[in-house]
C-alpha positions as CSV (number, residue, x, y, z in Angstrom):
1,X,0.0,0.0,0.0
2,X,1.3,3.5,-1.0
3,X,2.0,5.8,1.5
4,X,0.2,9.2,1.9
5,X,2.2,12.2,0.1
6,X,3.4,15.0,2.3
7,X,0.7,16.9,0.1
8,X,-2.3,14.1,1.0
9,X,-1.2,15.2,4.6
10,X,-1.0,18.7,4.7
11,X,-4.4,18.9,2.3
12,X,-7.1,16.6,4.1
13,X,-9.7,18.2,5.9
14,X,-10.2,18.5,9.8
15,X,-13.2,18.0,11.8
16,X,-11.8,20.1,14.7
17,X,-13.9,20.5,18.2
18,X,-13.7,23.5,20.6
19,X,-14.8,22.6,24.0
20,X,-15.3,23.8,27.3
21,X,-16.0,26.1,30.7
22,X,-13.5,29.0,29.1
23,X,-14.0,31.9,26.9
24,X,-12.0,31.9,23.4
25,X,-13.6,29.1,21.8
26,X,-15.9,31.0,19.0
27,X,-12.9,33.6,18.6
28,X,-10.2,30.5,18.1
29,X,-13.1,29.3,15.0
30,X,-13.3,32.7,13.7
31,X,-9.5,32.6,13.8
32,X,-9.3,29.9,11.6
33,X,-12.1,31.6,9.3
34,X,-9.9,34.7,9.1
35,X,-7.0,32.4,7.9
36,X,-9.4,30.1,5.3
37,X,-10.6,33.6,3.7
38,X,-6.6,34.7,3.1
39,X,-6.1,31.7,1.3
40,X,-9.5,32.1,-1.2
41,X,-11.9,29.3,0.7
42,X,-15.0,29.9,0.8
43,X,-16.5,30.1,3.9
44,X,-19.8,29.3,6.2
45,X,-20.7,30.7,9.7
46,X,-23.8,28.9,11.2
47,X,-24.6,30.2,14.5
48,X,-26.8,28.5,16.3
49,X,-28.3,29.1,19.7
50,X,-27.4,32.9,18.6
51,X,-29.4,35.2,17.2
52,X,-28.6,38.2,14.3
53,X,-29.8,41.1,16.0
54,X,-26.1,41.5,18.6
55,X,-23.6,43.6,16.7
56,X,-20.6,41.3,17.1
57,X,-17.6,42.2,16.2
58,X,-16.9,39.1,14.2
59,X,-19.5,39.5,12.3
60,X,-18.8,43.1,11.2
61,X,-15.6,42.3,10.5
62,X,-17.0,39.1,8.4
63,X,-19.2,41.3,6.4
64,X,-16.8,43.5,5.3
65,X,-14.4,40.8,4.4
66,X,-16.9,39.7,2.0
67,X,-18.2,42.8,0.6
68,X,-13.7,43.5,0.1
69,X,-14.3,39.8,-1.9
70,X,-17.1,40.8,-3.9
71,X,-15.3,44.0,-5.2
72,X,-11.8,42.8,-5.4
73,X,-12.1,39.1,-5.8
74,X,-9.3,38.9,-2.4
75,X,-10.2,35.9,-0.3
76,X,-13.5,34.4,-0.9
77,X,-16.8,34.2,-0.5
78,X,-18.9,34.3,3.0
79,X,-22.3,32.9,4.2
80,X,-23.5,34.1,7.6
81,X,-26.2,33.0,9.1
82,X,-27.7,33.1,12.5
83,X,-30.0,29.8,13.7
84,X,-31.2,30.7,17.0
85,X,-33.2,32.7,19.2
86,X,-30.6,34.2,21.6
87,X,-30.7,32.1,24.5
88,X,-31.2,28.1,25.6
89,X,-33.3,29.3,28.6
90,X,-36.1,31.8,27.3
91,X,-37.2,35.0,29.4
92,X,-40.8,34.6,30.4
93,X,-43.5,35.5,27.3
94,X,-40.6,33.9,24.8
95,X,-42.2,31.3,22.6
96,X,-38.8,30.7,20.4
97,X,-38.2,26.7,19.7
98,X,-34.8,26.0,20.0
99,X,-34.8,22.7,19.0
100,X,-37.1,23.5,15.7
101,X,-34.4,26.1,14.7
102,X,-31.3,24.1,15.5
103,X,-33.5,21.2,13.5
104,X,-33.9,23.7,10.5
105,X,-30.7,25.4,10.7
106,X,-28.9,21.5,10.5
107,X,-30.8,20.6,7.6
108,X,-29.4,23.8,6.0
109,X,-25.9,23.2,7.2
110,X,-26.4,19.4,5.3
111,X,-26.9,20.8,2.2
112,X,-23.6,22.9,2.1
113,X,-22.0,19.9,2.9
114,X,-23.2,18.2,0.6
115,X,-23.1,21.0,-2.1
116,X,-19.2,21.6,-1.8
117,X,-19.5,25.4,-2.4
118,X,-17.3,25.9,0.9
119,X,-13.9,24.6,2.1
120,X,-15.1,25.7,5.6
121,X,-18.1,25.5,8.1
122,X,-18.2,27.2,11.2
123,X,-20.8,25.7,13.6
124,X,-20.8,27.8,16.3
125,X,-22.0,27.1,19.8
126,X,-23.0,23.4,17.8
127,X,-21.5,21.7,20.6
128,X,-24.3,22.6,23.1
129,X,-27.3,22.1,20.6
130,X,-25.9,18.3,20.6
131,X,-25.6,18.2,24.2
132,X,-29.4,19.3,24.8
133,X,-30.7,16.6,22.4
134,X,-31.8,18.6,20.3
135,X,-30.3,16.9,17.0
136,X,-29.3,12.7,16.9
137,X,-25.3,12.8,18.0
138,X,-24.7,9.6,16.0
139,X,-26.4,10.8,12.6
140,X,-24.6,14.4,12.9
141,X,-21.7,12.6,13.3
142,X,-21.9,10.4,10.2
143,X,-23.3,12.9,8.2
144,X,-19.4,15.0,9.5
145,X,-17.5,11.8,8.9
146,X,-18.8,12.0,5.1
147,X,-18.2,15.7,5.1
148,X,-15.7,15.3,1.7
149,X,-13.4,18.1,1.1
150,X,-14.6,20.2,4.1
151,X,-12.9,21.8,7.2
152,X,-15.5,22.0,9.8
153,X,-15.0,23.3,12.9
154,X,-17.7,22.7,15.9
155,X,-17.7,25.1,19.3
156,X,-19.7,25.0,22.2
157,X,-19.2,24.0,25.9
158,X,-20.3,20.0,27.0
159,X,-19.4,18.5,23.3
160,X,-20.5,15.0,22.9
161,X,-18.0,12.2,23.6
162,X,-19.0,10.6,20.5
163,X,-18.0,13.9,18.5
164,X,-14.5,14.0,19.9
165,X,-14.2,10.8,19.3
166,X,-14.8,11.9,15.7
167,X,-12.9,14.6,15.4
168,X,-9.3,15.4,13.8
169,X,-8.6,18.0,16.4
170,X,-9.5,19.1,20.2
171,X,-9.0,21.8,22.2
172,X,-10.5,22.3,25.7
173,X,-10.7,25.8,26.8
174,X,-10.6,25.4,30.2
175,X,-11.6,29.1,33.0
176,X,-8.9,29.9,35.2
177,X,-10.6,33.9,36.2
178,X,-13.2,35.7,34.2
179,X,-14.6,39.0,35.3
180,X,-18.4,37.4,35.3
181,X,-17.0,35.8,38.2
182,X,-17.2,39.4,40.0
183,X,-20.3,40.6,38.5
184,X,-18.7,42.3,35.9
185,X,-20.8,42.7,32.1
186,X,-19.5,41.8,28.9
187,X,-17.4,44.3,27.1
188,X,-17.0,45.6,23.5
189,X,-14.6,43.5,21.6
190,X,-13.8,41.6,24.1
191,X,-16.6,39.5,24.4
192,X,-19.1,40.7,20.9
């Protein structure tokens, strides 16, 4: 049996998992979308649990990468799209159905899978729409096994085992200190 090449190495896709109790793991994805657009891939955010109406910073900055695409042909070519509601645990008088929306916004993220038009998917905060149940762990995981020529890159605290099992790559972010911890707010490009 032939061996792989040292380009069959450094070119197969990655399904990579961000996990855990510590900030940084959406930033460390969007990282890695900042460095797929630089090299012309095409690229999907799928935000789920989230919803569109916060003025992130990411997002911002994502929009105007791909309005810079569109008018000098740099990089390549971005689909945002926000799946969620805002929150797992709705305020009183909230009627949103998480698990309808992370349903919907799956069956979406399937057909760009399937359709090949991006070398990398973003799912963020994917991790914890597993963990409540609210899509089957073992078929997400085969449909991400048959990805093809994908990167995909999963975040959320409490991911499945049966996901990092699956994946190419890990990383825990584990809290030391945050300044929740004293009561403090989110700030401005810090945290959005």
């Amino acid at each position: 049996m032939a061996q792989p090449t040292t380009w069959s190495k450094r070119n197969s896709t990655r399904l990579i998992v961000h996990t855990g109790d510590g900030k940084g793991k959406t930033t460390a994805a969007m990282g890695i979308g900042l460095r797929g657009w630089a090299q012309g891939w095409n690229i999907g955010i799928f935000q789920f649990i989230k919803a569109g109406r916060w003025p992130t910073g990411e997002r911002l900055a994502f929009t105007t990468l791909a309005a810079q695409h569109r008018f000098t042909g740099v990089g390549g070519e971005i689909e945002w799209v926000n799946l969620g509601a805002g929150r797992t645990k709705l305020r009183p008088g909230q009627t949103a159905d998480q698990a309808r929306l992370a349903r919907e916004g799956w069956e979406l993220v399937r057909r760009r899978l399937s359709d090949g038009g991006q070398r990398l998917i973003i799912l963020d905060e994917f991790n914890h729409v597993l963990n409540k149940g609210w899509l089957d762990v073992d078929e997400v995981v085969e449909v991400l096994n048959g990805r093809g020529d994908v990167h995909v890159v999963c975040t959320g605290r409490n991911a499945p085992q049966q996901l990092i099992d699956a994946a190419d790559l890990v990383t825990t972010f584990d809290k030391i200190k945050h300044p929740f911890d004293k009561g403090e707010r989110g700030q401005a490009g810090i945290e959005w």
